[in-house]
N, C-alpha and C positions, 0 to 999 in steps of 0.2 A: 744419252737419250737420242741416238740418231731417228728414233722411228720420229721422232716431231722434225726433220731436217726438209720440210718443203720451203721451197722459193720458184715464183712466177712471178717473167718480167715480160717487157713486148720492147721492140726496137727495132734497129737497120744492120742489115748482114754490113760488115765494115770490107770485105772481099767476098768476090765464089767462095761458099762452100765446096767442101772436098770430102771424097771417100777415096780410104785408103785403105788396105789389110795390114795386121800385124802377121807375125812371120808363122805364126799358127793357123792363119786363113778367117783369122774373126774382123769384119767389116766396122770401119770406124766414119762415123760423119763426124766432122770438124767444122767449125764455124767461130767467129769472130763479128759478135752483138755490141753494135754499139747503144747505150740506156743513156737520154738526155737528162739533166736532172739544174731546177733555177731556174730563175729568168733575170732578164737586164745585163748588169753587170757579174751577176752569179753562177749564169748558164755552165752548165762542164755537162761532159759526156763520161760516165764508165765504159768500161772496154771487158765485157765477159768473154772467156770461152770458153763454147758450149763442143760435148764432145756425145754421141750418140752410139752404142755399138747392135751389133749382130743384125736381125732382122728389120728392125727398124733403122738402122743407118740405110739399109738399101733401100728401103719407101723412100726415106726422105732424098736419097742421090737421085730418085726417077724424078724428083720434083724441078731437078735443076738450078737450084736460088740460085740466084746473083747479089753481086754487089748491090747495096741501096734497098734490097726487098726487106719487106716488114713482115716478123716473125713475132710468135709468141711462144714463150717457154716457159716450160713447169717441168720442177723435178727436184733432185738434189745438190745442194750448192754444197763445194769444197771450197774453199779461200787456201792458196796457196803464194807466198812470198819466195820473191830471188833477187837477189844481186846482179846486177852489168859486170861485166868485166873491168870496164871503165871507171 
């Protein structure tokens, strides 16, 4: 049932966002959202990464974000799990 897979969050770029090409020339924005969530003694932050292609990664590279800027995102969430090496 992916057509119900929306998620919208708001937060802080955790680095500059980046655009980059894949080696077939399609434009990727990259970003690293950090989502505060608690308070007191409970506060923790998530760590999403948001990844944007073709046309729209280029709008958003003219934007420039930086570290610290607040963003809002809507779209589709993938959950993806890995191992350290360590």
């Amino acid at each position: 049932m992916s057509d119900l897979n929306c998620y919208a969050f708001t937060g802080r770029l955790g680095k500059d966002a980046e655009l980059k090409y894949t080696q077939g020339g399609t434009p990727i924005w990259a970003a690293s959202v950090g989502v505060g969530y608690g308070y007191g003694d409970n506060k923790g932050t998530n760590w999403l990464r948001v990844q944007v292609f073709g046309k729209r990664a280029e709008s958003l590279a003219k934007l420039d974000l930086q570290k610290g800027a607040p963003v809002g995102i809507s779209g589709e969430l993938r959950v993806r799990e890995y191992d350290k090496n360590d």
